[in-house]
Structures are given as C-alpha cells and as structure tokens.
C-alpha positions in Angstrom: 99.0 114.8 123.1 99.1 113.8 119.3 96.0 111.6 118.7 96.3 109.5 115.5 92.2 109.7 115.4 91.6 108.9 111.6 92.1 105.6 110.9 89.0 103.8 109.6 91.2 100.0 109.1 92.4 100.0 112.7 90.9 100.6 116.1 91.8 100.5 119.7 89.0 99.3 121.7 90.5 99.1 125.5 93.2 98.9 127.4 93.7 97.4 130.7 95.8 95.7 133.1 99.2 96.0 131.0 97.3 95.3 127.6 95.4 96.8 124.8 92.6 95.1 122.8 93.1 96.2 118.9 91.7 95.4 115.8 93.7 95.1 112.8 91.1 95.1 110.3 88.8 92.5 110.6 91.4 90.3 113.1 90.8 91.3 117.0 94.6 91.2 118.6 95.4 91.0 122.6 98.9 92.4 123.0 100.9 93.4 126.5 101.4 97.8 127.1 103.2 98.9 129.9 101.3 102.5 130.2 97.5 100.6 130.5 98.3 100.2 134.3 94.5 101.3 135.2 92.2 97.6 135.9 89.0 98.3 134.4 87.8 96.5 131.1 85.2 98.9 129.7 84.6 96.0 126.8 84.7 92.7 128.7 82.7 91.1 126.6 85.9 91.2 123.5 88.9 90.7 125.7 87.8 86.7 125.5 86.9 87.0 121.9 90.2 87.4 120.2 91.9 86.1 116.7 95.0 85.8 118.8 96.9 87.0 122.4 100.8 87.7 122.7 101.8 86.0 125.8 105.2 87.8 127.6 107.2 84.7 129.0 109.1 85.4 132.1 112.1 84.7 130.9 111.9 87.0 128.4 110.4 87.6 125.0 106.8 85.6 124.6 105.0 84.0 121.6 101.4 84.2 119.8 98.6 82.0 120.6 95.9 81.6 118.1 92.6 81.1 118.9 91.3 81.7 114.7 92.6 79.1 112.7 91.8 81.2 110.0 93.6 84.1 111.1 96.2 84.6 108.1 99.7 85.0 108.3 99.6 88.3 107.0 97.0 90.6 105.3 96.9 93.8 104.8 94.8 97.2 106.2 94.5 100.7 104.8 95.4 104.0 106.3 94.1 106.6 103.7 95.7 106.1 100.5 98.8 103.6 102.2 98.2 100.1 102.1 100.5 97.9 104.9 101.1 94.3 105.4 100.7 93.1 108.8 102.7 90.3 110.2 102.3 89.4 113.9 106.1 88.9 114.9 107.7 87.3 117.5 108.1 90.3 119.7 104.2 91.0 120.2 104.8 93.8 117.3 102.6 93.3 114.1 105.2 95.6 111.6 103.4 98.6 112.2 102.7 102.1 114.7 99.2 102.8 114.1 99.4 106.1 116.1 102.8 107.4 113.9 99.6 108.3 112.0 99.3 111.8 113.3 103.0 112.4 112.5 102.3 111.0 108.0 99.7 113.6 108.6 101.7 116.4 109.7 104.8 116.2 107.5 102.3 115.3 104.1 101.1 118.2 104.3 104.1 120.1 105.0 105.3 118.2 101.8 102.3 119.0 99.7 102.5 122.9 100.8 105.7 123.5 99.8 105.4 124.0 96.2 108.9 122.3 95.5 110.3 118.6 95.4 111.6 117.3 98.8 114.2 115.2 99.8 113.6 113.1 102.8 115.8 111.1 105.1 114.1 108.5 106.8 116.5 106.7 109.7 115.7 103.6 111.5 113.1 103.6 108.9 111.4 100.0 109.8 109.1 98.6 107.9 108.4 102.6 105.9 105.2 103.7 107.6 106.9 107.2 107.1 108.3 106.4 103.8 105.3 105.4 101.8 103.6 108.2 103.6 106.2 111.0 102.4 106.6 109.2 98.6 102.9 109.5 99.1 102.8 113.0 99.5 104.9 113.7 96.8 108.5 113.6 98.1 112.0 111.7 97.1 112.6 109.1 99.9 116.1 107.5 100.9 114.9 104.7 103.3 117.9 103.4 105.8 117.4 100.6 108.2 120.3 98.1 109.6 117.9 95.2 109.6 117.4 93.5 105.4 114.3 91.9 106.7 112.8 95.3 107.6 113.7 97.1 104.3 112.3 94.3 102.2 109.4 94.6 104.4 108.9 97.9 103.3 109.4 97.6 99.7 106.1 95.4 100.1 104.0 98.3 101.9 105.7 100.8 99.2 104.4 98.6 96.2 101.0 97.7 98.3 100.6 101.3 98.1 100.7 101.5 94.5 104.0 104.2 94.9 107.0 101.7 93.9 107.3 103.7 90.6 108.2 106.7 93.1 111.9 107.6 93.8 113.0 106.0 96.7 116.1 104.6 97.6 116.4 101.5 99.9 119.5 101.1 101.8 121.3 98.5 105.0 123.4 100.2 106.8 124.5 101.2 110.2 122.4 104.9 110.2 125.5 106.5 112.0 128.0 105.2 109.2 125.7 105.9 106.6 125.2 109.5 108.0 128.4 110.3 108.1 129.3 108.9 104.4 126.8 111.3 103.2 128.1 114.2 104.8 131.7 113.6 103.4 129.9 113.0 99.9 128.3 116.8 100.0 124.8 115.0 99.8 122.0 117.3 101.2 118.2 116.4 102.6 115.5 118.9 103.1 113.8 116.6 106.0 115.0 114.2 108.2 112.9 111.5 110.4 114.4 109.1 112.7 112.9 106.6 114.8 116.2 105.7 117.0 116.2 102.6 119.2 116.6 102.6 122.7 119.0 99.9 122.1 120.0 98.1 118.9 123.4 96.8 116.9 123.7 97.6 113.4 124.5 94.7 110.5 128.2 95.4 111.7 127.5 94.8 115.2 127.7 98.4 115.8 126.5 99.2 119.0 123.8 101.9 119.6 122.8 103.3 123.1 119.9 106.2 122.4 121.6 108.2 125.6 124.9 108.3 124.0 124.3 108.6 120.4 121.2 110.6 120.1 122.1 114.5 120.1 125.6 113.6 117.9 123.4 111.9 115.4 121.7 114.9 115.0 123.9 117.2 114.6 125.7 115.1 111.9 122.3 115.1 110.0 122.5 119.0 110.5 125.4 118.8 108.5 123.3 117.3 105.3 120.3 119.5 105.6 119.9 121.3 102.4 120.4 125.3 102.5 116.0 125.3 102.7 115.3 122.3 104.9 111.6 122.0 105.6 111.2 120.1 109.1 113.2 117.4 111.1 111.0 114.4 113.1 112.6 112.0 115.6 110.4 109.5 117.3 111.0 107.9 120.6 109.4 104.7 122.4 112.5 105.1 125.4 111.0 104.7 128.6 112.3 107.6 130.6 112.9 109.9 127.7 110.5 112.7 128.0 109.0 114.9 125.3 110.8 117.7 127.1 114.3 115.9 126.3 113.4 115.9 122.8 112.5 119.8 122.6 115.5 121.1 124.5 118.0 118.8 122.0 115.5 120.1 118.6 116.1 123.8 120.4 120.2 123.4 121.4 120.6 121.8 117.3 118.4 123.0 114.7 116.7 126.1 116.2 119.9 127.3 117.7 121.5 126.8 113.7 118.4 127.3 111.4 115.8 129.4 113.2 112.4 128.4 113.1 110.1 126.2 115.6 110.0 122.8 117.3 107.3 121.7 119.8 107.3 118.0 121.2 104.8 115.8 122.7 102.9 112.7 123.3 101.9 110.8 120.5 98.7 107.9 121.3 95.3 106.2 119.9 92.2 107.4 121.5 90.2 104.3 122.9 86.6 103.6 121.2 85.7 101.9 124.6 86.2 105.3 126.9 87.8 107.7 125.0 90.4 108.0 126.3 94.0 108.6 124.9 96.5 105.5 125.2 99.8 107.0 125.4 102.4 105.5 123.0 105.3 107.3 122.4 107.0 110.6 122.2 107.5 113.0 119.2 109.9 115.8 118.6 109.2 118.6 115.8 111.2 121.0 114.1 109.5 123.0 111.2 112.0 125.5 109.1 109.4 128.4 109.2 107.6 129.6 112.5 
C-alpha cells in the first residue's frame, strides 16, 4: 500500500464501525467509511468529542450535525507548500483526499527531475489537489472538470497556494468530449491524471459508466501524449475495481505502445490511534522510463 504519511495539518486518529475520526486542522470531523468494518475504538475518549458528525440517512445521502458553533464554514489546512480550503459538503466529503498525498509526492518529483517543462492533463480534476501540486512542482497544468462549482473551487486552492500566477488552464467540459477535441486539434500532454467516477453525467448530461468508458478514455489520451511523455496516473474509489484491473489496462495501453513501467496499488492514511493503514482507494502508475 501507498501511505500518504506526511501530513502535519491533517490526521487520522481511528476508525471503526463504518467510520473514521479525522482532524482537519484544529476541527475533529466524524464521517461514515465502508472499509473500517473492524469494532474497536482505540480512542474512545474523541469519538464523543467532535466539531461535527456526517450522519448517512436511510434513504439516501445524509447531512452534518454540528456540535462547535464555532466551527467555520470553511478554513483552510496545509499540506507542504499547498494550501486548501475545506468545505464540509453535503455528501460527508470536505473538498479534499488527504491520502492522494502520496501520489503529489510521486509525480512532483518526477516533474522536478526531469530537467524540462511539463505539460499535464488533469481529468476529473475536482477541486485541483493534483493541480496545485504539479503547478507546484513546476509544471503547465490544463485542469478539466464537468462540474463549474468544482473548478472555481480550485482556482481558490491554486491562489491559496500562492501559484495562480502559474500557467494553468481551467476548463468545464465533459472529459471524454474534451479529449477527443484535443486529439483532432494535434494538442499533446507529457502526463495525464484522471480521477474517473464510478458514475457521473457531464454538464451535457453525458452519461459516464467507469466499466464502459475507462480503457477507451485512455487510449484516446494515448493519442495526445507528447512524443517524450513522462508518466500517466488514474485514481479510482470504484468498489470492486481492483488495483490489478488498473495494471493490466496501464500494461494492454501505455506499456504495450510506449515501453516503460506501471505498478498499481492501494493508496490509504496510516491511523495515529493503531497504526494501522486505512485503505482508501486504488492507484494506477505508468512512468515513461523503467
């Protein structure tokens, strides 16, 4: 597993009994997570303690309840040199994957190693975790996301982050559409990272099924690699969808065409309560050289 282990502004204390006990910096959050199907509460103490819980409602979705009447609407934590405004949002989510950490890590410093200027594609590019990260590092971003409320959430991390004077593009669009403009405009990408949904409609109403549209995304964004691309990342929170899915498609597209290396995994936190991982995702990655 990936372990996103050096955050300083954010910690998972415990999980337990389908939740997980975080703190965002100084605000203690209580949110539902599938995977903590173990009982035990190694920090009983907090779980009573919290700024606020996200409550699932049984007949779908869920809401907030606050127990800090302080507790801000949003503020803001620190991951290195990246700033990000957290929100707590209707869907238990706060705007942000703390454990896509170990992935900003990985690709900054196959940015900063290069010796050249790279392009990056970020896809389903949220709220631009990856995007300030690779602007960050030194890189060109185009940042594509169906939803306006997400890219203008990420123009406020990008400028939190004292990088808005970096180039980046921001851009709403269905990603397929927009992919496949690109490709019959000659435009080329040295990186691509994609965070596909499992499920999701684009401003259109463009329907997206991961299952279905996955491996032909990528091998449109083949087509737009540059001649010298330097890695591909895709991201995946689909239950079912194993890390060994995501290595066999990275080995049957850009190995098979390019050469090079992919490996996937597990990405997670590690908990300060037991220390032990939480899983949270999967991660596929494809590097140019071996």
């Amino acid at each position: 597993m990936w372990l996103a282990d050096q955050w300083t502004d954010y910690a998972l204390i415990d999980s337990a009994s389908g939740e997980k006990l975080e703190y965002w910096g100084d605000y203690l959050l209580r949110r539902p997570d599938p995977q903590a199907v173990w009982s035990l509460k190694s920090e009983k103490n907090l779980w009573n303690k919290t700024d606020a819980s996200y409550h699932r409602s049984s007949s779908g979705g869920g809401s907030w309840e606050y127990f800090n009447k302080k507790l801000p609407e949003h503020w803001q934590i620190h991951y290195k040199s990246l700033t990000f405004n957290i929100k707590p949002m209707g869907f238990k989510h706060t705007g942000l994957f703390p454990e896509q950490a170990v992935n900003w890590d990985w690709f900054s410093e196959l940015i900063k190693s290069s010796g050249r200027k790279i392009k990056v594609l970020n896809l389903f590019a949220y709220t631009g975790g990856a995007s300030a990260a690779a602007l960050s590092a030194g890189a060109d971003v185009v940042h594509v996301d169906a939803s306006k409320g997400m890219v203008s959430w990420a123009k406020e991390n990008v400028a939190s982050s004292g990088l808005a004077d970096k180039y980046i593009r921001y851009i709403v669009d269905d990603v397929k559409k927009f992919v496949k403009r690109e490709m019959r405009r000659g435009n080329k990408y040295d990186a691509v990272i994609m965070d596909p949904p499992s499920y999701g409609r684009g401003p259109g109403g463009e329907v997206w099924k991961i299952e279905n549209e996955l491996y032909p995304l990528i091998c449109d964004c083949m087509d737009i690699l540059s001649e010298n691309p330097l890695f591909f990342l895709i991201n995946s929170y689909t239950t079912g969808l194993s890390a060994c899915i995501l290595d066999n498609v990275l080995k049957l597209t850009l190995v098979k065409r390019f050469g090079g290396s992919c490996a996937a995994d597990e990405i997670g936190l590690p908990m300060k309560a037991s220390g032990l991982p939480l899983p949270c995702g999967i991660s596929g990655r494809w590097l140019c050289k071996p």
